[in-house]
Wavefront OBJ file of the C-alpha trace (Angstrom):
o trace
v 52.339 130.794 40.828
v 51.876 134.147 42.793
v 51.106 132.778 46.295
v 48.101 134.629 48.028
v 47.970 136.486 50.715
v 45.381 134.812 53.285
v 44.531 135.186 57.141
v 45.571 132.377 59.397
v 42.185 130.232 60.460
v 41.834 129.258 63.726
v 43.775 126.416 64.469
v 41.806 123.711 65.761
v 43.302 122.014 67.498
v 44.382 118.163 69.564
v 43.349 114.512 68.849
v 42.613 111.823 71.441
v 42.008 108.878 69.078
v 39.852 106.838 71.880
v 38.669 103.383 71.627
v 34.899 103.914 73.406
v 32.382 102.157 72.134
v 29.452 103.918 70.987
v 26.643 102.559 68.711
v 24.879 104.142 65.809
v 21.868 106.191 67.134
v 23.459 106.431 70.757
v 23.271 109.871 70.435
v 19.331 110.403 69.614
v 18.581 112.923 72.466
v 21.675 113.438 73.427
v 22.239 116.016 76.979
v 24.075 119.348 76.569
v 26.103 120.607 79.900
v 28.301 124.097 79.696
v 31.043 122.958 82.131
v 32.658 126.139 82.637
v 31.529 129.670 81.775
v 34.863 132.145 80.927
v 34.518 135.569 82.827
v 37.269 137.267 80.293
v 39.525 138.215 83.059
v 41.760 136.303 84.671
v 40.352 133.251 83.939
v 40.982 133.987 80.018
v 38.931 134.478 76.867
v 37.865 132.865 73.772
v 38.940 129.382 74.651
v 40.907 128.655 71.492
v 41.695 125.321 70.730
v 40.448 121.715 71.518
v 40.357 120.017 75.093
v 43.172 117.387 75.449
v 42.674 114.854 78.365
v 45.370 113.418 81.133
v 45.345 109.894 82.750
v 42.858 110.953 85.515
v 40.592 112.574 83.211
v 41.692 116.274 83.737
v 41.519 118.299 80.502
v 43.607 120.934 79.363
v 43.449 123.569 76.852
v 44.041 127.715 75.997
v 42.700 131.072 75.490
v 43.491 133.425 73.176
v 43.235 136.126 75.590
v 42.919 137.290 79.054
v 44.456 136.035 82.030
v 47.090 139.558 82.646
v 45.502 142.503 82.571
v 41.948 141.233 82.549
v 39.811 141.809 79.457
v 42.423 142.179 77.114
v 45.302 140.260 78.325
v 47.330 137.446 76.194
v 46.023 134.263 77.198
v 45.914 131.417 79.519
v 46.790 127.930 79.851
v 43.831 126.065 81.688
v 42.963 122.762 83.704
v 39.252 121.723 84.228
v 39.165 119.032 86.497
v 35.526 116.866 87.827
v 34.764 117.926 91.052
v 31.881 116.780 93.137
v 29.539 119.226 92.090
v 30.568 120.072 88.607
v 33.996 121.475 87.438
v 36.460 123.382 88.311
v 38.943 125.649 86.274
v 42.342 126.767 87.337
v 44.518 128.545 85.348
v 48.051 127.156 84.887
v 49.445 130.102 83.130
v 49.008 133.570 82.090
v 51.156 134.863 79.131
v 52.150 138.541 80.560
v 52.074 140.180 77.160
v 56.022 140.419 76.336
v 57.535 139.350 73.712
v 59.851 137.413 75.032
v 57.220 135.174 76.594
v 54.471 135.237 73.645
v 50.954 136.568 73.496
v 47.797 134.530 72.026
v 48.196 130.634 72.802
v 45.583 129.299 69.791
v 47.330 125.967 69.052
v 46.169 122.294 70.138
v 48.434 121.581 73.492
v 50.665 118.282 73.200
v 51.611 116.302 76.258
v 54.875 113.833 76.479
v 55.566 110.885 77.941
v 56.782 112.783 81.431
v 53.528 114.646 81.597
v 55.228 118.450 80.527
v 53.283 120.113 78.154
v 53.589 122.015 74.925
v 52.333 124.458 72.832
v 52.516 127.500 70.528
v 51.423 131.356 70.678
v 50.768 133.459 67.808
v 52.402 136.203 68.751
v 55.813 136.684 70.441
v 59.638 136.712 68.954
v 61.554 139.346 66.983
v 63.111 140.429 63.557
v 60.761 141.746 61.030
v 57.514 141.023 62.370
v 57.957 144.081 63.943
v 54.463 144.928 66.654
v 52.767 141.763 65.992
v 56.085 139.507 66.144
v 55.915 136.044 65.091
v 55.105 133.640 67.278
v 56.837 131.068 70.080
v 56.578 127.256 70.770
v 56.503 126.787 74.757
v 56.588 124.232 77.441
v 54.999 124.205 80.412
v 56.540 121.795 82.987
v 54.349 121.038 86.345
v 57.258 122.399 89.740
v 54.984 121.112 92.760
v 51.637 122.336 94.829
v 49.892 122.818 91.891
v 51.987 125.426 90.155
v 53.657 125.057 86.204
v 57.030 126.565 84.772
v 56.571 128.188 81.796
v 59.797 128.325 79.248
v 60.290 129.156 75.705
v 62.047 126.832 74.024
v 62.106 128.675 70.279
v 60.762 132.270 69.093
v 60.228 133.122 65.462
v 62.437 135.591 63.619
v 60.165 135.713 60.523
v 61.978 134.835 57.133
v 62.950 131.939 56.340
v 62.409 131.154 60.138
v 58.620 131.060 59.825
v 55.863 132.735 61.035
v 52.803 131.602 63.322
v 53.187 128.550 64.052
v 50.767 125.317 64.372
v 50.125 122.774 67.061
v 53.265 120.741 67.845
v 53.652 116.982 67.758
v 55.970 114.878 69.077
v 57.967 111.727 67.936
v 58.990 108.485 69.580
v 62.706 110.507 70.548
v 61.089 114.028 71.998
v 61.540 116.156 69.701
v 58.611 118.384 68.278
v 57.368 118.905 64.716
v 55.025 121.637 63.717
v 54.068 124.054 60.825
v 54.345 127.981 60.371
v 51.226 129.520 58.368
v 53.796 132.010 57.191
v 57.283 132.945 55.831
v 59.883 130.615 54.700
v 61.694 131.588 51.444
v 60.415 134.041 48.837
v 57.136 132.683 48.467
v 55.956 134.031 52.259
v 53.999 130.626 52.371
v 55.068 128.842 55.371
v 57.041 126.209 56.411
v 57.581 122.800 58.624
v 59.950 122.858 61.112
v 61.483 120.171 63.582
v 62.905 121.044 67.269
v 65.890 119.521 68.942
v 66.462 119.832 72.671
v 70.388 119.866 73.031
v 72.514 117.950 75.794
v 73.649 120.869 77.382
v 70.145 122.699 77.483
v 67.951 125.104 74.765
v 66.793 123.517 71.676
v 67.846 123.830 67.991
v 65.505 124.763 64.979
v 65.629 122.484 61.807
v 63.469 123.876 59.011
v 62.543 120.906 57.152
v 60.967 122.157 54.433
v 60.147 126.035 52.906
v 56.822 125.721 50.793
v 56.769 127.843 47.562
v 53.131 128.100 46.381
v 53.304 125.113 43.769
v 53.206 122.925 46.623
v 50.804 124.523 48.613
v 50.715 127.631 51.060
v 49.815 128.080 54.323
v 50.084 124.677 56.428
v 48.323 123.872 59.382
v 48.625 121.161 62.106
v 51.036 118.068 61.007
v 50.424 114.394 62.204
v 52.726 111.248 62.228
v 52.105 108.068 60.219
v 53.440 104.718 61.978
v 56.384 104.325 59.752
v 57.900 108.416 60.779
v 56.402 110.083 57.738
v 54.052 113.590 58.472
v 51.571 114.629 56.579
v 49.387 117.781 56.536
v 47.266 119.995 54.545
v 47.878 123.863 53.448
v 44.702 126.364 52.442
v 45.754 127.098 49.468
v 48.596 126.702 46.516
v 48.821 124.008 44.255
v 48.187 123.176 41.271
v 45.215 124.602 41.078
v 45.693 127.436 43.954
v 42.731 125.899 46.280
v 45.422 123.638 48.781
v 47.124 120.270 49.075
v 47.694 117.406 51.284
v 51.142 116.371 51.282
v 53.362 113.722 52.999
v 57.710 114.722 54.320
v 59.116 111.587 54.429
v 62.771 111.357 56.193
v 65.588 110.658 53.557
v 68.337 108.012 54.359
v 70.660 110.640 53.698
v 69.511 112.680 55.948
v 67.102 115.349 55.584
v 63.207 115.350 54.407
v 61.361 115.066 51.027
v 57.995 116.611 50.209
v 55.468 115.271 47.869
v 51.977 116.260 46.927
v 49.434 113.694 47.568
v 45.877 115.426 46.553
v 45.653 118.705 44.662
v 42.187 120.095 45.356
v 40.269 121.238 42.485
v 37.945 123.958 44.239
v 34.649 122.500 43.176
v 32.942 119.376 44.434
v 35.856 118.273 45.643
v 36.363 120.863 48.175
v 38.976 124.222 48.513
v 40.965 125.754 50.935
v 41.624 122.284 53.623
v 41.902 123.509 57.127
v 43.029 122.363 60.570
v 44.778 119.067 60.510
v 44.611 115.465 59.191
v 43.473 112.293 61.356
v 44.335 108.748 60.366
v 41.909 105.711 60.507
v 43.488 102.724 59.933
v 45.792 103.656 56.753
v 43.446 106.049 55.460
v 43.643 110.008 56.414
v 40.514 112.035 57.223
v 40.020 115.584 57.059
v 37.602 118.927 55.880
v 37.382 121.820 53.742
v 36.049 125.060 54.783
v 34.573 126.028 51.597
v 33.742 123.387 48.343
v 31.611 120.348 47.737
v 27.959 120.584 46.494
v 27.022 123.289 48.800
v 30.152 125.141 48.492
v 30.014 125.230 52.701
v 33.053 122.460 52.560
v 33.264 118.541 52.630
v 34.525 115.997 54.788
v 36.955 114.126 52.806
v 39.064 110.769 52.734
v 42.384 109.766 51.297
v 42.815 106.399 50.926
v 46.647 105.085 50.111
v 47.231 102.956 46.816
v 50.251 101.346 44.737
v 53.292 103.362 44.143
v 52.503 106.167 46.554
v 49.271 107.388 45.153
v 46.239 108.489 46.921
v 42.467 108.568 46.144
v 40.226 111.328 47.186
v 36.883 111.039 48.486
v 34.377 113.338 49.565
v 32.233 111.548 52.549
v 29.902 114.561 52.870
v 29.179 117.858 51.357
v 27.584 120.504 53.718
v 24.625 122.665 52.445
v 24.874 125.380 55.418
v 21.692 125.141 57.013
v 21.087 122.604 59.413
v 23.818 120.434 58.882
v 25.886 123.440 59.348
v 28.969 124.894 57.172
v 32.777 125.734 57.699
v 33.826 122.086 59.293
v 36.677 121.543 61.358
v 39.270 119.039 61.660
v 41.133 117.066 63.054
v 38.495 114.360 63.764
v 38.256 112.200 66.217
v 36.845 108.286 65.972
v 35.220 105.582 68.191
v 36.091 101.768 67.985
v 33.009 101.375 65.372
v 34.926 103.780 62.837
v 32.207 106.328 63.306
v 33.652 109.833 63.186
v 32.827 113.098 65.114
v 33.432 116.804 64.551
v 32.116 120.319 64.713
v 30.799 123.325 61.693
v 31.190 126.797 63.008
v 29.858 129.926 62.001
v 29.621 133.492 62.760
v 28.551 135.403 65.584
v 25.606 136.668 63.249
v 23.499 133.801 64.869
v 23.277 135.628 67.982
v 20.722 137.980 66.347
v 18.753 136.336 63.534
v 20.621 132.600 62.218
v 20.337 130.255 64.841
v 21.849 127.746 62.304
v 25.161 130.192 62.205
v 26.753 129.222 65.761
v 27.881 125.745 64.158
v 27.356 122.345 65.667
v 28.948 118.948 66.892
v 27.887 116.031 63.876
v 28.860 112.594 63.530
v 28.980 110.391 59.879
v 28.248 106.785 60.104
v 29.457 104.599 57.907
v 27.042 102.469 56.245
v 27.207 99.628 53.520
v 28.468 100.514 49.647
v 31.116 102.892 51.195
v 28.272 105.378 52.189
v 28.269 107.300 55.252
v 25.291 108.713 56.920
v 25.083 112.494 58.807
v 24.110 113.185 61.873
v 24.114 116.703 63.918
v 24.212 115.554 67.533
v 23.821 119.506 69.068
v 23.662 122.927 67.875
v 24.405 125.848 69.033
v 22.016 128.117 69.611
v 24.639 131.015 70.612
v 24.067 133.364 73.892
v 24.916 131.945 77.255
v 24.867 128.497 75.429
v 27.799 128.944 73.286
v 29.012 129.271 69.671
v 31.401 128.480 67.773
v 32.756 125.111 69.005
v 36.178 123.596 68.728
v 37.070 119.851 67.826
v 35.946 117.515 70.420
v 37.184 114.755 72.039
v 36.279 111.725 74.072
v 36.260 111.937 77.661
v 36.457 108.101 79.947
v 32.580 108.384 80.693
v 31.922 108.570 76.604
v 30.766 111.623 76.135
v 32.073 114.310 73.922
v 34.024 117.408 75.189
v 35.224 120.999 73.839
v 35.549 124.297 74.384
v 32.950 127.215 72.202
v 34.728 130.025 71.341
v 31.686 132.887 71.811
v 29.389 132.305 73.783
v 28.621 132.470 77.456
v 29.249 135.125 79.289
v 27.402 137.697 77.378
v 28.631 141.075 80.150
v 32.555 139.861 80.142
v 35.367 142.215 79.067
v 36.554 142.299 75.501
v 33.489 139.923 74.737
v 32.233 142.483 72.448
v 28.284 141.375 73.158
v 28.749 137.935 72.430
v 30.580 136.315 75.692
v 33.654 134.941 76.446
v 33.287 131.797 75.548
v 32.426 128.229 77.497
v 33.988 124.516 78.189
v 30.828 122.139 77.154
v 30.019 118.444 77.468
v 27.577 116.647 75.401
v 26.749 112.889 76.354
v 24.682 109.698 74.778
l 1 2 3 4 5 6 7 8 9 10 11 12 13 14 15 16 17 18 19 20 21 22 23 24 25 26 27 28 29 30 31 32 33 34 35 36 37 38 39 40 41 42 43 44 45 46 47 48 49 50 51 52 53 54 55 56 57 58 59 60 61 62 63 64 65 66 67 68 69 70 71 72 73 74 75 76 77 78 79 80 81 82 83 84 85 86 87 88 89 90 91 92 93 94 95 96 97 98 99 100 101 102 103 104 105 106 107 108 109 110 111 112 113 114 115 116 117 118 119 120 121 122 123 124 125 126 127 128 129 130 131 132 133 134 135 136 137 138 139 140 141 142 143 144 145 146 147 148 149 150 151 152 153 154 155 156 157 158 159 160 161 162 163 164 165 166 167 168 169 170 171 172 173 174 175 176 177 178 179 180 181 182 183 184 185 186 187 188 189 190 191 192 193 194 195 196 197 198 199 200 201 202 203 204 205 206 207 208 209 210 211 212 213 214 215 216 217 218 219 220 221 222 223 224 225 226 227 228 229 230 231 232 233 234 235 236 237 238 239 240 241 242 243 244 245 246 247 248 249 250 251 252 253 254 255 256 257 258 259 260 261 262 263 264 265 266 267 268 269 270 271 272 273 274 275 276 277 278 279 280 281 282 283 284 285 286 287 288 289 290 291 292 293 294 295 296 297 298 299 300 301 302 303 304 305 306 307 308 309 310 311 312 313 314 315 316 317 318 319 320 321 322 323 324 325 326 327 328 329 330 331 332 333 334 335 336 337 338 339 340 341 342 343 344 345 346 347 348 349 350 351 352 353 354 355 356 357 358 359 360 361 362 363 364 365 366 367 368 369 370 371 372 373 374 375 376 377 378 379 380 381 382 383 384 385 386 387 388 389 390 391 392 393 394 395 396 397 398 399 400 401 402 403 404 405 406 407 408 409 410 411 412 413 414 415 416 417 418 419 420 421 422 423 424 425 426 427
């Protein structure tokens, strides 16, 4: 097949699978807070990715911009952290707009056992990417009195070295696993990578695997299986051009093997499967942007069978009106298997479609292998936010994310529609 050209969506980004337990209905009425209101300057703009959480109940995430050189700038690294009256945000680091450094953090940030953290920029690297460069994976390792290293530990050449890469995840040895949305081989459609720190310092690139269209183009975040094996989705290629899931499985020889495990169809079944998968138990979840009976996308299950096959299942189709449209994954569960994620939309609400600025929802599962839909807050836009990322559980139950627009509605480079917020929304 010819593979498409497509724009990279906005990774979504970090999963804290939490055992809380919340009932059905615990949300009727449930209490909106903006946490943190982004000023666009040094603080950063357009909060990027999802929250991810540390032992104490700090949270951590990124912007896509500010932080040097105010307005514009090329991102942050940021800690919220409860204080006694409210939050506070510190920056941890501010991405000084070389290339040697990286510009535009959008990926989920991973933690490791040692408490260093890691991540990916958009931008950053050499070789044929030319201006907009390719893209870096980073770590950011906490030196004393409050203050974080920031190091490089790979930048993208383009080629068959990949383009733009996704969140990175980690495995039970330390090294780090991720995705590029582009290059790798002929096909320009992305690859999965693996990175090796080395004895004697610096780490080494593995690509893993070069996709070439029939297997699907444009991967996003990967996640690990029990047994070693990763599995993602890409937006599109395929059999029928409108994305795959698909599993790399480590060879005893040495080395990884791909395989398809759902080619979607484009039409109730969903198209174009975005962000990342979750697992539940054995079975993955994840979302479309665009399919199902509304064409507004689907949240979808694949549930493992004999001899490596998979069934699909589409748990809800969105109509794009108050249930919202464009969902996001990864999910995130609670101990009674109920699962929680966002819609977005476009900044359009701002003006005249409240139902635009997306929302935080909730399925239920029910008896007969049903599932029941819930929105548990919208977005009205303005100072409120829009636009919100994946949440995730914080240790007092309630839900927590970042809005992309929103906020701030005078902040620089906010274009009218704010720089974006941190939220909370509690039972």
């Amino acid at each position: 097949m010819q593979c498409k050209q497509s724009s990279l969506p906005k990774a979504v980004f970090a999963v804290l699978l939490m055992t809380l337990m919340l009932v059905p209905g615990a949300w009727a009425g449930s209490k909106y807070h903006v946490l943190y209101n982004f000023k666009g300057g040094k603080d950063g703009l357009r909060p990027s990715a999802g929250l991810i959480s540390d032992a104490t109940g700090n949270f951590y995430g990124v912007t896509a911009g500010g932080g040097e050189g105010g307005g514009g700038g090329c991102g942050t690294v940021f800690e919220l952290s409860p204080a006694k009256n409210g939050w506070t945000q510190k920056v941890l680091y501010r991405f000084p707009g070389n290339a040697k450094n990286g510009c535009g953090p959008y990926a989920n940030l991973t933690f490791d056992a040692q408490g260093y953290l890691y991540g990916a920029t958009a931008l950053g690297g050499r070789g044929r990417c030319s201006r907009r460069t390719c893209g870096t994976v980073f770590e950011l390792t906490p030196v004393g009195g409050g203050r974080w290293k920031q190091t490089v530990l790979h930048t993208f050449a383009g080629g068959s070295d990949g383009e733009f890469p996704s969140s990175v995840v980690l495995d039970a040895k330390g090294d780090l696993f991720g995705a590029t949305g582009s290059g790798g081989g002929t096909c320009n459609c992305g690859t999965v990578f693996e990175l090796t720190p080395l004895a004697g310092g610096g780490w080494m690139e593995t690509i893993l695997h070069s996709f070439s269209g029939t297997d699907g183009a444009h991967p996003g975040d990967l996640v690990f299986d029990a047994a070693g094996n990763l599995y993602g989705v890409t937006v599109i290629g395929g059999l029928y051009d409108e994305g795959v899931a698909f599993e790399l499985s480590p060879s005893s020889g040495g080395g990884w093997n791909e395989s398809t495990i759902y080619n979607f169809q484009g039409f109730l079944d969903g198209a174009g499967p975005d962000g990342g998968l979750t697992f539940a138990g054995p079975n993955l979840y994840g979302a479309t942007i665009v399919g199902g009976t509304g064409d507004w996308g689907t949240v979808f299950e694949l549930t493992p069978g004999s001899n490596g096959s998979w069934t699909h299942t589409v748990l809800y189709s969105f109509t794009g009106g108050k249930d919202g449209r464009y969902p996001f994954s990864p999910f995130i569960f609670d101990k009674s298997g109920n699962l929680y994620g966002s819609t977005s939309g476009d900044v359009s609400c701002l003006h005249n479609n409240r139902w635009g600025c997306g929302n935080v929802f909730e399925l239920i599962p029910e008896s007969g292998g049903q599932w029941k839909f819930e929105v548990l807050h919208t977005f009205p836009g303005g100072s409120r936010g829009a636009d919100p990322s994946s949440p995730t559980f914080g240790g007092n139950g309630g839900l927590f994310g970042v809005a992309y627009d929103g906020g701030n509605l005078r902040c620089p480079g906010g274009g009218g529609y704010g720089c974006g917020v941190a939220f909370e929304l509690m039972p």
